[in-house]
C-alpha positions as CSV (number, residue, x, y, z in Angstrom):
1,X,120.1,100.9,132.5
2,X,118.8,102.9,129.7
3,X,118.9,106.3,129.9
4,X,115.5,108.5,129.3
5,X,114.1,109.5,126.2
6,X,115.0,113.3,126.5
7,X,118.4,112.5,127.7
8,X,119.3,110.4,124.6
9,X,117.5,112.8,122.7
10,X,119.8,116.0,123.7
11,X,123.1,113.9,123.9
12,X,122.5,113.0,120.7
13,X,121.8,116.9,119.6
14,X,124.8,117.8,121.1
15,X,126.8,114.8,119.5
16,X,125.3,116.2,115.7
17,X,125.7,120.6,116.7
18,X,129.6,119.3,117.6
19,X,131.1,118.8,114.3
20,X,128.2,117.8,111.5
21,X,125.5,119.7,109.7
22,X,123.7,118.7,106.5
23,X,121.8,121.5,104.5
24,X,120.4,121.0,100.9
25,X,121.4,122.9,97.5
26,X,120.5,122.3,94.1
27,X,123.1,122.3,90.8
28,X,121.9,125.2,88.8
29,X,125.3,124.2,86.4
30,X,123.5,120.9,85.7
31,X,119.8,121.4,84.4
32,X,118.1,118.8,82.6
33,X,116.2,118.4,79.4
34,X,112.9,119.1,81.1
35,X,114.3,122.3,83.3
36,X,114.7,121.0,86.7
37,X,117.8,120.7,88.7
38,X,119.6,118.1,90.5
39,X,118.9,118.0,94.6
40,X,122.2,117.6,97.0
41,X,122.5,117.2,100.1
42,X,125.9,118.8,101.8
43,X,127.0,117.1,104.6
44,X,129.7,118.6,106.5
45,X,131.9,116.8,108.9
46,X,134.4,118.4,111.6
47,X,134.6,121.3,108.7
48,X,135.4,118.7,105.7
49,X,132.2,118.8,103.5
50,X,131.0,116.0,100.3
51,X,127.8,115.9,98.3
52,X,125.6,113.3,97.8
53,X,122.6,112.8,94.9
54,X,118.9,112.5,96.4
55,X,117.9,111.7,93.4
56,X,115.3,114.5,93.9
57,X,114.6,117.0,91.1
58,X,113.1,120.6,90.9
59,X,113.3,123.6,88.5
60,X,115.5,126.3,90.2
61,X,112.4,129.1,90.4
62,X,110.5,126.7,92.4
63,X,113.6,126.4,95.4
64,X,113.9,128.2,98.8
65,X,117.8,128.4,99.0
66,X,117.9,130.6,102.5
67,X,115.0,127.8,103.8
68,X,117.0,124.7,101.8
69,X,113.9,123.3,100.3
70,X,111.0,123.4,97.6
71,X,108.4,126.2,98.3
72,X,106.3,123.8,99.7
73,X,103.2,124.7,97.3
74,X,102.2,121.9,95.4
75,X,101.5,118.0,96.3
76,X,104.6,117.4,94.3
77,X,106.3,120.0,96.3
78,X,105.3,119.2,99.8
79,X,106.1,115.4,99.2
80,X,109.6,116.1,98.0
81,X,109.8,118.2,101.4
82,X,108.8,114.9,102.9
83,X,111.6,113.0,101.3
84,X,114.6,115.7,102.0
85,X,113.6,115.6,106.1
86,X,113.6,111.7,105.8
87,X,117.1,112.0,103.7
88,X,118.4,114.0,106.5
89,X,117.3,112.1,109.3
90,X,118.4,108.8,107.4
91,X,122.0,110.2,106.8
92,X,121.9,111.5,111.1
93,X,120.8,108.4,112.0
94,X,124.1,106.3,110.0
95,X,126.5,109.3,111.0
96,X,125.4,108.5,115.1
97,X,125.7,105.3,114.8
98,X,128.7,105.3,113.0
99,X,130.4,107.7,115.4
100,X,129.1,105.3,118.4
101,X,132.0,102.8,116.6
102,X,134.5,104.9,114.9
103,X,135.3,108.5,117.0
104,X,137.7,109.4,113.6
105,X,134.8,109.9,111.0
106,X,135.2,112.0,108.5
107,X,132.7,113.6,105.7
108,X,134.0,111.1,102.8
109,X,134.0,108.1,105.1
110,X,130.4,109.1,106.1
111,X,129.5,109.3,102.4
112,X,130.8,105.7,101.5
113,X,129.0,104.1,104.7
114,X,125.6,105.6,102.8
115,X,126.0,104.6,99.9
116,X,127.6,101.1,100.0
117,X,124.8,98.3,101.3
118,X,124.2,97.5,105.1
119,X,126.9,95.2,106.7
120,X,123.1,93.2,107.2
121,X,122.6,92.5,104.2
122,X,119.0,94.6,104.9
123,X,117.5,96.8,101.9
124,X,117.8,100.8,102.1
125,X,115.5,101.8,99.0
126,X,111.8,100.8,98.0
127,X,112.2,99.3,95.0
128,X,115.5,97.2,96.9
129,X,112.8,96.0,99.9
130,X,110.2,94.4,96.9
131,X,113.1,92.7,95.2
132,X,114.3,90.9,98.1
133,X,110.4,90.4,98.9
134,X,110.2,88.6,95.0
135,X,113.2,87.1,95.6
136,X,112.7,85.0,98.8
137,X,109.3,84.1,97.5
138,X,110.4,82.7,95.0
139,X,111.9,79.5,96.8
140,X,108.5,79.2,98.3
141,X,106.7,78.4,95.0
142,X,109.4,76.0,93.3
143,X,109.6,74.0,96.7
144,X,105.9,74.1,97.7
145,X,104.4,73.7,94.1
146,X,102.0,76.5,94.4
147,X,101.9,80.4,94.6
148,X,102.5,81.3,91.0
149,X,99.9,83.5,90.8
150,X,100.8,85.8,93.8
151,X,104.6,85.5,92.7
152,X,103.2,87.2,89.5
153,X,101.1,89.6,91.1
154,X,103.8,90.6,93.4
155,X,106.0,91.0,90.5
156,X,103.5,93.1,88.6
157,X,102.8,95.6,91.2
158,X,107.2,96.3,91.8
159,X,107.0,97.2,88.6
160,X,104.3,99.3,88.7
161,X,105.7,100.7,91.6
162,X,109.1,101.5,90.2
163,X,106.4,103.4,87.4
164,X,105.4,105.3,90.0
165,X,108.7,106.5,91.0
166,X,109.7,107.1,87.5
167,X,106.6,109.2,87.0
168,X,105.8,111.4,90.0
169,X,109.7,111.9,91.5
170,X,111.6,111.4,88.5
171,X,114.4,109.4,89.9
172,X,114.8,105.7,89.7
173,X,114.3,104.5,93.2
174,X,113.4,106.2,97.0
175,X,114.6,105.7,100.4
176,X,112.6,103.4,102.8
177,X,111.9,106.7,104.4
178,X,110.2,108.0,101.8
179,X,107.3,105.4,102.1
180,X,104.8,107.5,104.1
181,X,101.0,108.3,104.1
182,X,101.4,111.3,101.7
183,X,103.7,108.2,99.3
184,X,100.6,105.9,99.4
185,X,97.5,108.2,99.0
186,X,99.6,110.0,95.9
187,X,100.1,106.1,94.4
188,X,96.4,105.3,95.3
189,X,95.4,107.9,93.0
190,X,98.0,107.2,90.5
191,X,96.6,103.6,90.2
192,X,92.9,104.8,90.0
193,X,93.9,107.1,87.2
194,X,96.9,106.2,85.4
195,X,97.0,102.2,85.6
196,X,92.9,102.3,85.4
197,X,92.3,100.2,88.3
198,X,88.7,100.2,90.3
199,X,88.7,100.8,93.8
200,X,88.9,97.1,95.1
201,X,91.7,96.4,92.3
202,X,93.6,99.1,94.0
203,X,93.2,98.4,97.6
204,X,94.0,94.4,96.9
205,X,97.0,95.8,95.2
206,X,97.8,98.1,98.2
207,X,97.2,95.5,100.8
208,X,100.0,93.1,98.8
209,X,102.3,96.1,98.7
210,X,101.8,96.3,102.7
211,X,102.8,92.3,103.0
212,X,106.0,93.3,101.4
213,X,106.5,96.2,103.4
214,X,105.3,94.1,106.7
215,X,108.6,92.5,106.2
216,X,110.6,95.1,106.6
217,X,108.9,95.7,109.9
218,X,109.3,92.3,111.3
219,X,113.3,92.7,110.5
220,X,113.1,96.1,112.4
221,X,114.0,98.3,109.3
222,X,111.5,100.3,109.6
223,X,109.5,101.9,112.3
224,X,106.0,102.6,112.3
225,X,103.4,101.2,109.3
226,X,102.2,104.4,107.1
227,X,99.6,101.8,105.7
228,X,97.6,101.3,109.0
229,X,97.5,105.4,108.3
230,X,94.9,105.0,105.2
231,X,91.6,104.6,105.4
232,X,90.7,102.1,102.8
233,X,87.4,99.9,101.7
234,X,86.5,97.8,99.3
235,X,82.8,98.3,97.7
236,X,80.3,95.7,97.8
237,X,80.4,94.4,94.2
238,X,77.5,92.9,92.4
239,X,79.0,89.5,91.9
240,X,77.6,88.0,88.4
241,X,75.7,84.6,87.8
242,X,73.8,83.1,85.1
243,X,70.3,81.5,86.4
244,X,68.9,78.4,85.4
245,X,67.0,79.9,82.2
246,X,70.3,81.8,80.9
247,X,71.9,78.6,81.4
248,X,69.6,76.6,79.5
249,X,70.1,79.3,76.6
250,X,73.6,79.0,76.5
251,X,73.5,75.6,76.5
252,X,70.9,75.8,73.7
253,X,72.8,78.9,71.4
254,X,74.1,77.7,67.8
255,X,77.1,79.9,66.9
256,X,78.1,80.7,63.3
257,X,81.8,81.1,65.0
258,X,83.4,77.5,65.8
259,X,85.5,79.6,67.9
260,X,82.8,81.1,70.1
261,X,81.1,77.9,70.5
262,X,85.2,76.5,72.6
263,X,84.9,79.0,74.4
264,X,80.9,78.6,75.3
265,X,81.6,75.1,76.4
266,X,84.4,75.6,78.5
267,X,82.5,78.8,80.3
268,X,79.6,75.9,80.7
269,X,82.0,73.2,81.8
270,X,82.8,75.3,85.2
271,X,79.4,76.3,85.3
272,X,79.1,72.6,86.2
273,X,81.9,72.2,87.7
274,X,83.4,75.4,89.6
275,X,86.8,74.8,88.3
276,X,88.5,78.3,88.3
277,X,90.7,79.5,84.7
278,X,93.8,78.0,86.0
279,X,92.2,74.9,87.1
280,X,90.3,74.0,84.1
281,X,93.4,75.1,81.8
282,X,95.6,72.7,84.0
283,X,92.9,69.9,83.9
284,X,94.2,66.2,82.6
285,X,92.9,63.0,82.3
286,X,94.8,61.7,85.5
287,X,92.3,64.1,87.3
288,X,89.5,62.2,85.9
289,X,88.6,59.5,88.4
290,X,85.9,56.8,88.8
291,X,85.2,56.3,92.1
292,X,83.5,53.0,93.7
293,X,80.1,54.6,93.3
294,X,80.8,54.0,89.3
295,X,80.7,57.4,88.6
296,X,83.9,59.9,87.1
297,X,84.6,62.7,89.6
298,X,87.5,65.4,89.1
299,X,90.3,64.9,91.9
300,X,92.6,67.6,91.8
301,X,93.7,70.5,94.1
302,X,93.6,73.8,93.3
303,X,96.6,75.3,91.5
304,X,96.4,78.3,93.2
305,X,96.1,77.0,97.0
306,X,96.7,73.4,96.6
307,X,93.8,72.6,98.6
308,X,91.9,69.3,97.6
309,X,88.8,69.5,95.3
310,X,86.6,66.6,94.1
311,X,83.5,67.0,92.2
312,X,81.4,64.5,90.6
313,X,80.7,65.3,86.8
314,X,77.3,65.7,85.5
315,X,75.8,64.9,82.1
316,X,76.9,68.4,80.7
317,X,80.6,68.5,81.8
318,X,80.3,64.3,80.7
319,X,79.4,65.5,77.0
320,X,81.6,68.3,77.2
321,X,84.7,65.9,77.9
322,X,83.8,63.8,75.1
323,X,83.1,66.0,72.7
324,X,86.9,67.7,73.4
325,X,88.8,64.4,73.4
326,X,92.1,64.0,71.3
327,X,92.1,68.3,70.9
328,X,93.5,69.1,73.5
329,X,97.9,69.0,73.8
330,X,99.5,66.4,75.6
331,X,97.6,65.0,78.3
332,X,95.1,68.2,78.6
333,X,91.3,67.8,78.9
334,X,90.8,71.0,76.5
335,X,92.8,73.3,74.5
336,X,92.3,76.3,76.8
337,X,93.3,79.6,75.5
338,X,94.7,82.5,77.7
339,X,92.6,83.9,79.8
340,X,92.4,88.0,78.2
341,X,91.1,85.8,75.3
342,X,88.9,83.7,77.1
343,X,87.1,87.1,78.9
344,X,87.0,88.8,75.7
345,X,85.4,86.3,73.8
346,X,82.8,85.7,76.3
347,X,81.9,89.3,75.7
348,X,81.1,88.5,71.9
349,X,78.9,85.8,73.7
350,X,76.9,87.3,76.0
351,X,76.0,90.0,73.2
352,X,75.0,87.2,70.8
353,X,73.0,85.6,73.9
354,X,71.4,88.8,74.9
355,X,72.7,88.7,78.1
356,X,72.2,91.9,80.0
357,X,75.6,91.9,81.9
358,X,79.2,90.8,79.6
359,X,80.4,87.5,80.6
360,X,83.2,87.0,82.6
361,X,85.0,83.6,83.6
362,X,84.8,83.7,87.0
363,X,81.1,84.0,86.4
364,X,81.2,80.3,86.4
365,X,82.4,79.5,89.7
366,X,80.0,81.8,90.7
367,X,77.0,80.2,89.1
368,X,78.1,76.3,90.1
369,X,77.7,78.0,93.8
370,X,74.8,79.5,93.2
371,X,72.3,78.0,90.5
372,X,74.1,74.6,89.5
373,X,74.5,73.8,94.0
374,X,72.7,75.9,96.4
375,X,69.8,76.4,94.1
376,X,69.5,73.1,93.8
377,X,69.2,72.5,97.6
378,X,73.1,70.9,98.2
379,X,74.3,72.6,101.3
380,X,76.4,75.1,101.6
381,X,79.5,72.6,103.5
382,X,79.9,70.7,100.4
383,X,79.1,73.6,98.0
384,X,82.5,75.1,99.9
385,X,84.2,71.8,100.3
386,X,84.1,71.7,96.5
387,X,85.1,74.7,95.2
388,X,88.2,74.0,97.3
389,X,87.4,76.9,99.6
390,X,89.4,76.5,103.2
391,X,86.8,78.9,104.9
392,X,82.8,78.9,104.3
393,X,82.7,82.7,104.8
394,X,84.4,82.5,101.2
395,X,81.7,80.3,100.2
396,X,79.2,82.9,101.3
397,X,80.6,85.5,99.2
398,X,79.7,83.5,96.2
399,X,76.6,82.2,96.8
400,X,73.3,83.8,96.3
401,X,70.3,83.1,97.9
402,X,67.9,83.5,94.9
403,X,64.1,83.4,95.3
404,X,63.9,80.1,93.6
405,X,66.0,78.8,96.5
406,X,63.4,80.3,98.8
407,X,60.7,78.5,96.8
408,X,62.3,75.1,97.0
409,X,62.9,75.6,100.8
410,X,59.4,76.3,101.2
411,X,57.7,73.8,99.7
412,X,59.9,71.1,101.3
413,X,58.8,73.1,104.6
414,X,55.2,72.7,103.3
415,X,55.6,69.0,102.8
416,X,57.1,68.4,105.9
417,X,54.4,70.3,107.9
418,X,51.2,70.2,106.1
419,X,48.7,67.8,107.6
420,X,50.8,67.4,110.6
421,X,47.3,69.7,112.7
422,X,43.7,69.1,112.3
423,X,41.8,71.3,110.9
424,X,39.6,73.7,113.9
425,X,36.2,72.4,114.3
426,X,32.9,74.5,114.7
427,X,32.1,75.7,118.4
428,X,29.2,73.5,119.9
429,X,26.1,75.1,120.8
430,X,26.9,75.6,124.8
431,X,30.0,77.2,123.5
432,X,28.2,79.5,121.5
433,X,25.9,80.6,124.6
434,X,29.0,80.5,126.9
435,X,30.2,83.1,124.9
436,X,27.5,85.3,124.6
437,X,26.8,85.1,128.5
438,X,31.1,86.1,129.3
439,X,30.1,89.3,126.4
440,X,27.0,90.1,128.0
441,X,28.6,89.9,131.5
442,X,31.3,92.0,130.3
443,X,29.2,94.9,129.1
444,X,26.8,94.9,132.7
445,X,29.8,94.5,134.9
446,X,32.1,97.5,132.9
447,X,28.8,99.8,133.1
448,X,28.2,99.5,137.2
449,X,32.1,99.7,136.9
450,X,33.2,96.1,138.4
451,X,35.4,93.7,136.5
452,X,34.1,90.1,135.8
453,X,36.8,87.1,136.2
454,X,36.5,84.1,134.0
């Protein structure tokens, strides 16, 4: 039977006041370039006492020796606080357990437990926990084909992460412990400001740094989930579309540039289309089907969720297809530049256009939802079902309901309807007597203060 709480809690005391302590020092000997001194933790076992790095940093003026910590002033201050007591708890936690096996424990013995890896195999540090996240995904992409881009994404923000580190604790990695609510509002704002990222950049990023951490939790490495702690929301975003009139000039636009006018007609072959960057840029001739109606559809999945997506092509993206033949390498549709080209050149367009909002890729999905499809009255399944979406609410957040959707709605109502009632005759004569009688009745009967029934 397990034994309370309280119980475990002061047997425990009493097993750490027997023969260990831990306190922290810093190595005024051993300052570095920018003035700050190494951290050390002094752990003491049955009187024999070793040092270890915690790879925490601070100038000498700024530490507490008689209180064994930073003054506790500053954010940077009160967070390194925050990483000693989780240090110390980390290295009471091993010497328990450790004890628990091994009654003849000594302070060097201690030491190399900490520092070599689990006997599990289970990661210790941050930066440790996203590598093994990276490298068990990987697997997942070469096997299932798809992924690529969240694999990159992943990989992008460890290293922005390990930036992070670098920049606001000066040491190259931090325990698990170390991840807490103070750690993730401090690298909120460092992504905001340093890295330059918006608001819903920043809280997709965090979100993918919680799925890492969220494995950690479901191995039971960690306890507790410091991002359920934050309070974050992404803002309702403006979500760009051409309509039909700034289609037709786009269509319409002679550029001087023969550059410009690639990327133009790739930006209006999604328009038509929907095709995201990666789809378009991964498009070949294979894709290009003609189905038993006698007309060439694109029959693909998505690169990026390997769902199905089939869409019949329309004069423009027809043109557009053989206009590009023989350009493209290999077996590609079009030559399809990167995609920091392809957004900044659409910038140059939509000044030359006199667009008032730049031109972004994905501004072509979102007008094949909302002008090319809905606008055009094709409903909202098969508007989904071809932009390879697995769940309409996605659907939703593309399209727009734009007042020339409300028009077209409308006057297919007005079709349907009008003429379906006849138009009111005039009252007949008796009518008109009838009424005047009930009104006349009406006024007598509420002056002598009676009511008349019809």
């Amino acid at each position: 039977m397990e034994a309370p709480k309280n119980i475990q809690d002061a047997s425990q005391e009493k097993l750490i006041k027997g023969g260990f302590s831990i306190t922290f020092i810093i190595q005024r000997g051993k300052l570095r370039i920018d003035g700050t001194a190494p951290i050390l933790a002094r752990v003491t076992v049955n009187g024999k006492m070793t040092h270890m790095a915690t790879k925490q940093y601070i100038r000498p003026e700024r530490w507490l020796t008689d209180e064994h910590k930073t003054m506790g002033i500053t954010k940077d201050e009160k967070e390194m606080n925050d990483c000693l007591k989780a240090f110390e708890v980390a290295i009471k936690k091993r010497y328990l357990d450790t004890m628990l096996r091994d009654e003849s424990l000594s302070a060097h013995k201690l030491k190399s437990s900490l520092l070599k890896a689990p006997e599990d195999g289970r990661p210790t540090e941050i930066l440790e926990l996203c590598d093994m996240f990276v490298k068990n995904y990987e697997p997942v992409v070469i096997t299932q084909g798809y992924g690529k881009e969240a694999l990159f994404r992943y990989k992008v923000l460890r290293d922005r992460i390990a930036q992070f580190i670098k920049d606001e604790y000066h040491t190259a990695d931090l325990p698990l412990d170390c991840l807490t609510r103070q750690f993730l509002d401090k690298l909120y704002v460092w992504f905001r400001t340093v890295n330059k990222l918006n608001n819903n950049t920043t809280v997709k990023t965090l979100h993918r740094f919680s799925s890492i951490y969220k494995m950690a939790r479901n191995n039971g490495w960690v306890n507790g989930d410091p991002f359920k702690m934050q309070s974050l929301h992404l803002d309702k975003v403006d979500r760009g579309y051409l309509s039909q009139d700034q289609l037709e000039v786009l269509y319409n636009k002679e550029f001087a540039s023969e550059r410009l006018e690639k990327i133009r007609d790739f930006f209006l072959f999604s328009c038509y289309t929907g095709l995201s960057f990666m789809d378009l840029k991964n498009l070949t001739y294979e894709q290009l089907k003609k189905w038993a109606d006698g007309n060439l559809w694109i029959s693909t999945k998505r690169t990026k969720t390997k769902v199905p997506v089939n869409v019949r092509l329309l004069d423009v993206p027809l043109q557009l297809i053989e206009k590009y033949k023989g350009k493209a390498p290999g077996n590609k549709v079009f030559p399809i530049p990167s995609n920091q080209k392809m957004n900044d050149y659409l910038k140059e367009i939509s000044t030359v256009c006199g667009f008032p909002k730049d031109l972004t890729f994905h501004m072509a999905r979102h007008t094949f939802a909302t002008t090319v499809t809905l606008g055009n009255g094709v409903p909202i399944e098969s508007v989904s079902k071809m932009l390879g979406h697995t769940n309409i609410k996605t659907t939703q957040i593309y399209a727009r309901i734009t007042d020339q959707k409300v028009n077209y709605d409308m006057e297919k109502l007005s079709e349907k309807l009008n003429g379906q009632h006849p138009e009111p005759t005039e009252p007949s004569a008796k009518s008109k007597i009838d009424a005047q009688t009930q009104l006349g009745l009406k006024r007598w009967a509420g002056a002598a203060g009676l009511s008349v029934q019809r």
